[in-house]
C-alpha positions as CSV (number, residue, x, y, z in Angstrom):
1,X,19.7,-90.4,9.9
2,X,21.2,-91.7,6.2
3,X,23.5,-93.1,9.1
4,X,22.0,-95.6,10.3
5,X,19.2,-95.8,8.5
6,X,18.6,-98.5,5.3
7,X,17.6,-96.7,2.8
8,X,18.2,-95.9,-1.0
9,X,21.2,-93.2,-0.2
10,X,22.6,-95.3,2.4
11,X,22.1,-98.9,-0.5
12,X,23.7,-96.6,-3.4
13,X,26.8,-95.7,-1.1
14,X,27.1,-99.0,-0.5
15,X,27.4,-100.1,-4.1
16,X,29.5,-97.3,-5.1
17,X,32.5,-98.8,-2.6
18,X,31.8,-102.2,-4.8
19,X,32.4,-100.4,-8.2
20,X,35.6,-98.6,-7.5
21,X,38.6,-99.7,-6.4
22,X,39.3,-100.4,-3.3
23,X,41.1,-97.2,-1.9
24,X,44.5,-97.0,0.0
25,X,43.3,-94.3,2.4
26,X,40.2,-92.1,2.3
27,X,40.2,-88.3,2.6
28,X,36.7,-86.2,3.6
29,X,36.3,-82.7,2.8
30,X,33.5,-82.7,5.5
31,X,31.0,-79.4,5.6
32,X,31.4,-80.2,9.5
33,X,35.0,-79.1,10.0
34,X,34.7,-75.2,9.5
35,X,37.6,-73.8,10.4
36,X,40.1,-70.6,10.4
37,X,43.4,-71.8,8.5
38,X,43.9,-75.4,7.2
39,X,43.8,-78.4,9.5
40,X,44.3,-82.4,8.8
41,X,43.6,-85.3,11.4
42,X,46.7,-86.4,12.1
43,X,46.1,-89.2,15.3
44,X,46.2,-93.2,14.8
45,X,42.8,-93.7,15.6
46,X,40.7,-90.5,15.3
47,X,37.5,-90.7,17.8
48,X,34.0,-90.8,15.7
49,X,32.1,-87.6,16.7
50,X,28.3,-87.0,17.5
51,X,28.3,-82.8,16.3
52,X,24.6,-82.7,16.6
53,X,21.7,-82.5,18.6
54,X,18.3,-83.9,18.9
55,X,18.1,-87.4,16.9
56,X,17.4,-91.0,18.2
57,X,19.9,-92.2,20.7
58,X,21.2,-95.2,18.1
59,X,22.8,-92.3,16.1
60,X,24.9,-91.1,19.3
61,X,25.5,-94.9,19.5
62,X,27.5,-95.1,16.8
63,X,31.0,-95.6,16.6
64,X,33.3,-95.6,13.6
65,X,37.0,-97.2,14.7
66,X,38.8,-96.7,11.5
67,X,42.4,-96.1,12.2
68,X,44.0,-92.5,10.7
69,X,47.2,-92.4,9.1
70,X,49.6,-89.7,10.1
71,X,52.0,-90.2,8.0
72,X,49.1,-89.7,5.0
73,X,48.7,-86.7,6.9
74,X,51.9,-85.1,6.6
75,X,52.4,-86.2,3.2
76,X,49.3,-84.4,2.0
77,X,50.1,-81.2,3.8
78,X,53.2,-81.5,2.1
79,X,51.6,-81.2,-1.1
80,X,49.9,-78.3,-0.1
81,X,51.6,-75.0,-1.1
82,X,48.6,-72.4,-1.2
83,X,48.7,-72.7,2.9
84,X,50.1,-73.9,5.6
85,X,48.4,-77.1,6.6
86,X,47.9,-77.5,10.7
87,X,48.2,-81.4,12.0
88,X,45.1,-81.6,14.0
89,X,44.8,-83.9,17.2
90,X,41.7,-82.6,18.6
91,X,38.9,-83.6,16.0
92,X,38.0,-86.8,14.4
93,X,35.5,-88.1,12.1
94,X,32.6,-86.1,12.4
95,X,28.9,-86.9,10.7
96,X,29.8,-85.8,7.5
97,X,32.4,-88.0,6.8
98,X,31.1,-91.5,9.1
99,X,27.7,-91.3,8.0
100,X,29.1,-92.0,4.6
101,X,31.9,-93.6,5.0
102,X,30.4,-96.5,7.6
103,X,27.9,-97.6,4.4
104,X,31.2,-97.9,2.3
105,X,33.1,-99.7,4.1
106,X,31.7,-101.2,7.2
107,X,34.8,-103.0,8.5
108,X,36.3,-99.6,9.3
109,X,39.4,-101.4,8.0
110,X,40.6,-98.2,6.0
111,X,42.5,-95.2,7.0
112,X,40.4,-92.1,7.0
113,X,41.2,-88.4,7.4
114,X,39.5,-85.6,7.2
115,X,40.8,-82.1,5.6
116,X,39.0,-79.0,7.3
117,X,37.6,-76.1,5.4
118,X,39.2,-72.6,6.2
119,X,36.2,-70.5,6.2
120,X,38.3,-67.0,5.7
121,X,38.9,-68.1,1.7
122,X,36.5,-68.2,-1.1
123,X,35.8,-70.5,-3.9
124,X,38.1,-69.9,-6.3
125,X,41.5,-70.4,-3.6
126,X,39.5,-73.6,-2.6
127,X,39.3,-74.9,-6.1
128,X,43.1,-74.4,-6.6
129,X,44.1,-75.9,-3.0
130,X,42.2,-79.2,-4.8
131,X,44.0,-79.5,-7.2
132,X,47.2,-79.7,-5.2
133,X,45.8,-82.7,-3.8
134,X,45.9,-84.5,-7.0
135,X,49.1,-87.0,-6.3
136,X,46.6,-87.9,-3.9
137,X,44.4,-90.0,-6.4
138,X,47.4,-91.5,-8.2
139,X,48.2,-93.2,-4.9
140,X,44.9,-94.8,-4.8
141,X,43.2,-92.4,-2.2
142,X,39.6,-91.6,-2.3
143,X,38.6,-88.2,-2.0
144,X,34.7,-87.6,-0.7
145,X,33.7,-83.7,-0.9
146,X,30.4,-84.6,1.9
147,X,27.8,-81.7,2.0
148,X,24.7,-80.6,-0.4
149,X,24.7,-79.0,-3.0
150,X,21.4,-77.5,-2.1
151,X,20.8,-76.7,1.5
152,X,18.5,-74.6,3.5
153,X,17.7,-75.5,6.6
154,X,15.8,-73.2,7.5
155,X,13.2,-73.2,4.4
156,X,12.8,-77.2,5.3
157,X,8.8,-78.6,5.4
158,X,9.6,-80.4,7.8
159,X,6.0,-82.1,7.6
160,X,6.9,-82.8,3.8
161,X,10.1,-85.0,4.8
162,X,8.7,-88.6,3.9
163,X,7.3,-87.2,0.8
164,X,9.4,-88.3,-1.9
165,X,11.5,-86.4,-3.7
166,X,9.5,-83.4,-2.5
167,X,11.5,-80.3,-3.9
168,X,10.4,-76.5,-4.1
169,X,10.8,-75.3,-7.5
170,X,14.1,-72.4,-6.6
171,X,15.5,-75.9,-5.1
172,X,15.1,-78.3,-8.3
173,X,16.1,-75.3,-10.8
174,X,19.4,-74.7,-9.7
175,X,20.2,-78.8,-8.3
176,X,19.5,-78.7,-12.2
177,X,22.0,-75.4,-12.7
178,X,24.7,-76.9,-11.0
179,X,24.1,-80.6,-12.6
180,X,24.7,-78.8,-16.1
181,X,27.5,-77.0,-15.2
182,X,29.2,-80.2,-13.7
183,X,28.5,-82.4,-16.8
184,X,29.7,-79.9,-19.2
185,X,32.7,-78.8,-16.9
186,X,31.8,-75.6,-16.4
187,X,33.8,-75.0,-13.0
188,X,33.8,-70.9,-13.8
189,X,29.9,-71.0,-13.3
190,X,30.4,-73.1,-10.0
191,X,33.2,-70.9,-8.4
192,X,30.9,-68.2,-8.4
193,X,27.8,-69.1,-8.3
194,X,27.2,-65.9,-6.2
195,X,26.5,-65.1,-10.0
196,X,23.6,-67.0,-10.3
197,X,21.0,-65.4,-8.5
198,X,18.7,-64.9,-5.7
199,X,17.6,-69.1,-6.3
200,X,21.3,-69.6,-6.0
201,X,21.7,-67.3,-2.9
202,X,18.8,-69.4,-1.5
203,X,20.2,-72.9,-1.8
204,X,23.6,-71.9,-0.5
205,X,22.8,-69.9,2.0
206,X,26.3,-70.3,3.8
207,X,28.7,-71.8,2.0
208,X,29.8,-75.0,4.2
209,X,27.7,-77.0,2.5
210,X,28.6,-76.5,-1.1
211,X,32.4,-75.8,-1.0
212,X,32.9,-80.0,-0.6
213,X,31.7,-80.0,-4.1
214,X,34.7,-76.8,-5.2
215,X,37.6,-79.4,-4.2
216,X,36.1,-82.6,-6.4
217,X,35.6,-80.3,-9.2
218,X,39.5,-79.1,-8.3
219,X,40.4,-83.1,-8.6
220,X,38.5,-84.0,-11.9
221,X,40.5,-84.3,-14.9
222,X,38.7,-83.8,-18.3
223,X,39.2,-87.7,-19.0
224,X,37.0,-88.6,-16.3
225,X,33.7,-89.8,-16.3
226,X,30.9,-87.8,-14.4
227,X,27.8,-89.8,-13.0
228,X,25.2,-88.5,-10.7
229,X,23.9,-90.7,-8.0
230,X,21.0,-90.0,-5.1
231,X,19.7,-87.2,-7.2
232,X,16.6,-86.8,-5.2
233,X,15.1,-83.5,-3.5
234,X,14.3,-83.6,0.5
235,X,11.8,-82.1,2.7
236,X,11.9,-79.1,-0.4
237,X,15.1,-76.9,0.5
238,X,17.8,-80.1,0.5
239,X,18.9,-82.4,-2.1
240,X,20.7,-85.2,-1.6
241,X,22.4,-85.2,-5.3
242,X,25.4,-86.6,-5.5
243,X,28.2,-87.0,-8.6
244,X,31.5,-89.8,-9.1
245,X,34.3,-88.4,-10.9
246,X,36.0,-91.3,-12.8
């Protein structure tokens, strides 16, 4: 619903696009493309897709027309030597990336990808597949890892939602874990934060959610600035924390 809703996550996205730079392209490591192997949208125009169920009918409304870029495409599979990189013409932009990206910039003006997330590897080859994509940011291209940090769906109060920042305590302590090892660079701790616990465990049940935050920590350099933005629990088991590198 951050969508198409106004609201303080949807506002801050907003201002972060007037703070930086304006990008040449934008690249999403969305917790939405799952996939076996590597895959990059490679079409002109990649259709905005509704991979959900059961909200409002202005969500399923929506439509993002930002044009691709295919030669981007090929250019970042090119840097890519951990795996072969698949062009894909059979996705788009699903919600993880045009929820986000529509607040940013609303004239859909700006090429956008989306890199999928081969769910056979673990952290660690994630983290080093990142940091092949550095050229990337030298040319001006914005990389978004979209997903949570935290997030249970099925531990949600639901009946707690409009509560604000309403967070179980497993839920805050290790937002807070994983806040500490990102400001003091501490990427071992994050790579296998099967390490950390049962609370750990808990808040990353499955691992789609979280690995979008393995391939920004792969793209930080240690002369970049970390800030933390929409650092607010949800409805308990979800937090909507969010950190800028640079």
């Amino acid at each position: 619903m951050n969508g198409i809703e106004d609201n303080e996550f949807s506002r801050r996205w907003t201002a972060i696009a007037k703070e930086i730079p304006v990008p040449t392209a934008v690249l999403v490591v969305s917790a939405h493309w799952f996939t076996r192997g590597t895959h990059i949208t490679a079409m002109d125009f990649p259709p905005t897709i509704h991979d959900f169920g059961g909200f409002p009918k202005a969500l399923y409304d929506v439509q993002y027309p930002a044009p691709g870029n295919p030669a981007l495409a090929k250019e970042t599979a090119g840097l890519i030597h951990t795996t072969q990189v698949e062009m894909a013409h059979d996705w788009g932009l699903d919600h993880g990336t045009w929820t986000i990206v529509r607040h940013m910039y609303p004239q859909a003006d700006i090429p956008v990808l989306q890199l999928s997330i081969d769910y056979t590897k673990d952290p660690a080859w994630h983290y080093a597949l990142a940091k092949e994509l550095y050229k990337l940011r030298q040319k001006g291209v914005l990389i978004i890892g979209s997903g949570n940090m935290v997030h249970n769906l099925r531990m949600v109060a639901w009946d707690k939602l409009s509560e604000p920042e309403y967070g179980f305590d497993w839920a805050l302590e290790m937002n807070q874990t994983f806040k500490n090892a990102i400001a003091t660079n501490d990427h071992k701790k994050l790579i296998r934060y099967d390490l950390l616990g049962k609370e750990a465990m808990m808040a990353i049940p499955t691992p789609e959610h979280y690995l979008p935050l393995i391939y920004t920590l792969g793209l930080k350099t240690d002369k970049d600035a970390v800030n933390f933005f929409n650092d607010k629990a949800v409805g308990g088991s979800l937090t909507m924390t969010s950190v800028k590198f640079g």
